[in-house]
C-alpha positions as CSV (number, residue, x, y, z in Angstrom):
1,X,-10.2,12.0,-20.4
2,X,-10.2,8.8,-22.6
3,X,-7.7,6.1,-21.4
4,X,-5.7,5.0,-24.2
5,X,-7.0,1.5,-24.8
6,X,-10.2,2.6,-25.5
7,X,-8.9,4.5,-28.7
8,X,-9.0,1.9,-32.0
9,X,-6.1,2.2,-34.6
10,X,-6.2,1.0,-37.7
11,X,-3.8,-1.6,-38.7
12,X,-2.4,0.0,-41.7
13,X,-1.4,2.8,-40.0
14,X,1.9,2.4,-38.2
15,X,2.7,5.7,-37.6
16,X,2.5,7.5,-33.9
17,X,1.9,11.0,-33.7
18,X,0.1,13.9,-32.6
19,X,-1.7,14.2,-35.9
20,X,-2.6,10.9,-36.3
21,X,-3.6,10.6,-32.6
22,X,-5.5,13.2,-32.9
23,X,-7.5,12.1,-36.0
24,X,-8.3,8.8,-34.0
25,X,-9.1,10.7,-31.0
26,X,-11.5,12.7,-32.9
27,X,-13.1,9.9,-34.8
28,X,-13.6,7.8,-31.5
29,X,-15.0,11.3,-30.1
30,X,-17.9,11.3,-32.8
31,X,-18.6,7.9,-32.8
32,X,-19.2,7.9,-28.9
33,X,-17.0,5.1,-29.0
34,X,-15.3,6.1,-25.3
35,X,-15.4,6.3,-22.0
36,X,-14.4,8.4,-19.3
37,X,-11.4,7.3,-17.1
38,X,-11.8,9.1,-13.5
39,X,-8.6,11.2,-12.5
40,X,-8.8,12.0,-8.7
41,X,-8.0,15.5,-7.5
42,X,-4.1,16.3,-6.6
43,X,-5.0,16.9,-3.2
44,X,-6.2,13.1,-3.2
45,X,-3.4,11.7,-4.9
46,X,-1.1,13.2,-2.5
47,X,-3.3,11.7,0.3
48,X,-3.2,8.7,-0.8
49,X,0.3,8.2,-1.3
50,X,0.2,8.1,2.9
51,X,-1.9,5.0,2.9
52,X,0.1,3.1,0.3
53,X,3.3,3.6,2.0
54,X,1.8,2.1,4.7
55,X,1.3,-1.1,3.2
56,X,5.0,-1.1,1.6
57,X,6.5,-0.3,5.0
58,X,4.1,-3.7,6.7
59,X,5.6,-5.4,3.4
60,X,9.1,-4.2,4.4
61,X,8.7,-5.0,8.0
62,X,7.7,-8.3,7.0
63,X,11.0,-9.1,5.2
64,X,13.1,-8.2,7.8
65,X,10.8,-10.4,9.9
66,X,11.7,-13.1,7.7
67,X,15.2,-12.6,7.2
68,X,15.7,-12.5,11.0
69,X,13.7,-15.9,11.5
70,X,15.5,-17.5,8.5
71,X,19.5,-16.3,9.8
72,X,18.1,-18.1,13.2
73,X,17.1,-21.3,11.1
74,X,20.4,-20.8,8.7
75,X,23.1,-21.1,11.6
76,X,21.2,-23.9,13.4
77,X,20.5,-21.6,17.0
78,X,16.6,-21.8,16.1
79,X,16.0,-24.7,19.0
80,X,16.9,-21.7,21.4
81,X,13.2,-19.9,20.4
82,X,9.9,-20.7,20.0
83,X,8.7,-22.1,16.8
84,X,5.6,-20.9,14.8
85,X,4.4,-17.3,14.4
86,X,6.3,-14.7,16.4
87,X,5.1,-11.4,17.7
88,X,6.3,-8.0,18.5
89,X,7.2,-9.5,21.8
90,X,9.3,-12.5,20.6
91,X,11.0,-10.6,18.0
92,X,12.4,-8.1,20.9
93,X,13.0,-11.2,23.6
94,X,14.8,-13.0,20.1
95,X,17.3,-9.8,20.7
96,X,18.1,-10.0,23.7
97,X,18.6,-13.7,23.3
98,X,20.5,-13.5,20.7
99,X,22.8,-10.9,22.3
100,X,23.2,-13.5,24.8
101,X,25.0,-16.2,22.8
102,X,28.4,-17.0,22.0
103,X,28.2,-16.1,18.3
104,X,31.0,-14.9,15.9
105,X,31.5,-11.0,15.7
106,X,30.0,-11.3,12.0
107,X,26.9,-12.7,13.2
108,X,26.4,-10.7,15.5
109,X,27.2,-7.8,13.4
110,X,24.2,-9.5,10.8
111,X,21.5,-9.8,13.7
112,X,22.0,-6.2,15.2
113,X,21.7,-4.7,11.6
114,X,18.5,-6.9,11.1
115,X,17.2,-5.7,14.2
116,X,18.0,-2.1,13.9
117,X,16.1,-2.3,11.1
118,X,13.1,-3.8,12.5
119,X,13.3,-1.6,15.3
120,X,13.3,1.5,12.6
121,X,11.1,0.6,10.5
122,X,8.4,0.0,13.1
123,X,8.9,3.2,14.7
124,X,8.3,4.5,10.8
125,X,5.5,3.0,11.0
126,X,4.3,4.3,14.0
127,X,4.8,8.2,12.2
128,X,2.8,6.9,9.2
129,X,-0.3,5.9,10.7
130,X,0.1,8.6,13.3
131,X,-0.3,11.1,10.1
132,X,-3.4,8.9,8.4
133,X,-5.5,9.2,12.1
134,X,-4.6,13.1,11.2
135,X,-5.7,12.8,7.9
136,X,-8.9,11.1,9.1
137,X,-9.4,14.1,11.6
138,X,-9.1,16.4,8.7
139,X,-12.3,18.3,7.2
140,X,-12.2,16.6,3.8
141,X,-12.4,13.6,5.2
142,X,-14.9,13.9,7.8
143,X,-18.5,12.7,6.4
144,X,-16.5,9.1,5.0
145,X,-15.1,8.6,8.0
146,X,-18.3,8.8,9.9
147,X,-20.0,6.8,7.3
148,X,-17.5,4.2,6.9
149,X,-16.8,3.7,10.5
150,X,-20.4,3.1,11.7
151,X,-19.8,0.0,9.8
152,X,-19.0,-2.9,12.5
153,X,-15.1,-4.2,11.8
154,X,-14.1,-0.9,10.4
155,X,-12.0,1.1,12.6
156,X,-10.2,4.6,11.8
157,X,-7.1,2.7,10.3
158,X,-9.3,0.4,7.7
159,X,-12.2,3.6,7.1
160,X,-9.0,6.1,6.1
161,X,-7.1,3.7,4.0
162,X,-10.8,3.0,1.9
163,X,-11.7,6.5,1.8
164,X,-8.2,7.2,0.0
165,X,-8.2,4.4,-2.1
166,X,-11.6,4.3,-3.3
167,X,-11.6,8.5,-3.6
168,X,-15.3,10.5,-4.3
169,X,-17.6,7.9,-3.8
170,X,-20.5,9.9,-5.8
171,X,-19.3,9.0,-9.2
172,X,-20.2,5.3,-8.8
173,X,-23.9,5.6,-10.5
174,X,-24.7,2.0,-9.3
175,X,-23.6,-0.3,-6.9
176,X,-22.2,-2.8,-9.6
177,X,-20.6,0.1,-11.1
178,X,-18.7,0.1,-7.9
179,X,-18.1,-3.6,-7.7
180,X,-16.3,-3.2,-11.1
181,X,-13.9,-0.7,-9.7
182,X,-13.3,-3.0,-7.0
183,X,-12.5,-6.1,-9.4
C-alpha cells in the first residue's frame, strides 16, 4: 500500500481521477519512488479499539472530576473539603458531604447527575480493563505479554495497551526504524 502523500502530482494537472491516479501511481511505482505504509490485521484493529477507549473513558472521567471540583469552587461550599488533588476516596466522602448540606433542589439535582456519572463511568471502566487483562490472557497475545512484562515498571495494563498500539513488532528492521514509529 502507498500512503497518499508519498505519490507526486504534477502541477499542471488539476484534475482527480482514477485515471490520472492511476498514471501517477504507476509512474511512482517504476521509479521506486514509494514506500510501504503498514496496515495491521482486522483482528488487531478491532483489539485495539479496547485499549483506546480506555484512555477516552480516563479522559472522560477526568472531566467529570473537574466539573465536580469546579461546581464546589463555583457556589463558594469548597472551604467544606480538602484542597489539592482528590482521590477516589474524597470524591465519594465529597458525596456524601455534599448530600449533607443545605443546598437548593437544583444543586443538588447538578451534583447527583455529576456524580452518577462518575460513579458510571468508573464502573465502565472497571468492564474495560477487565476485557484488556482477557485480551492479554488470550493466545495471540501471549509471547508480547511475556516479553514486555519481564520489563521492570511494566505491568499487564501498560504491556497490553503497547502490544496493541505498537501491533507485530517484527516489521521494525532496526531499532531506529522503531524510534521513528514512535515519534
Amino acid at each position: 500500500m502507498t500512503p497518499p502523500h508519498t505519490v507526486t502530482e504534477e502541477k499542471c494537472n488539476q484534475k482527480k481521477n482514477d485515471r490520472n491516479d492511476c498514471r501517477r501511481l504507476a509512474k511512482n511505482n517504476e521509479n521506486g519512488g514509494y514506500r510501504t505504509c503498514h496496515v495491521p490485521d482486522r483482528q488487531l484493529r478491532k483489539d485495539r479499539q479496547v485499549s483506546r477507549f480506555c484512555g477516552q473513558l480516563q479522559r472522560d472521567i477526568n472531566r467529570v472530576c473537574n466539573r465536580i471540583r469546579k461546581t464546589i469552587d463555583f457556589h463558594g461550599i469548597d472551604r467544606f473539603f480538602a484542597s489539592g488533588s482528590w482521590n477516589r476516596h474524597q470524591y465519594k466522602v465529597a458525596e456524601e458531604r455534599v448530600k449533607s448540606f443545605l443546598i437548593s433542589e437544583s444543586l443538588k439535582f447538578t451534583f447527583n447527575a455529576l456524580f452518577s456519572e462518575l460513579r458510571q463511568l468508573r464502573s465502565l471502566q472497571k468492564d474495560v480493563v477487565l476485557q484488556m487483562r482477557k485480551l492479554a490472557r488470550s493466545e495471540r497475545y501471549r509471547r508480547t505479554m511475556d516479553l514486555l512484562t519481564s520489563v521492570p515498571g511494566i505491568g499487564v495494563q501498560t504491556a497490553i495497551r503497547l502490544a496493541l498500539e505498537w501491533g507485530d513488532m517484527s516489521r521494525f528492521e532496526t531499532k531506529e526504524a522503531f524510534s521513528a514509529f514512535l515519534v
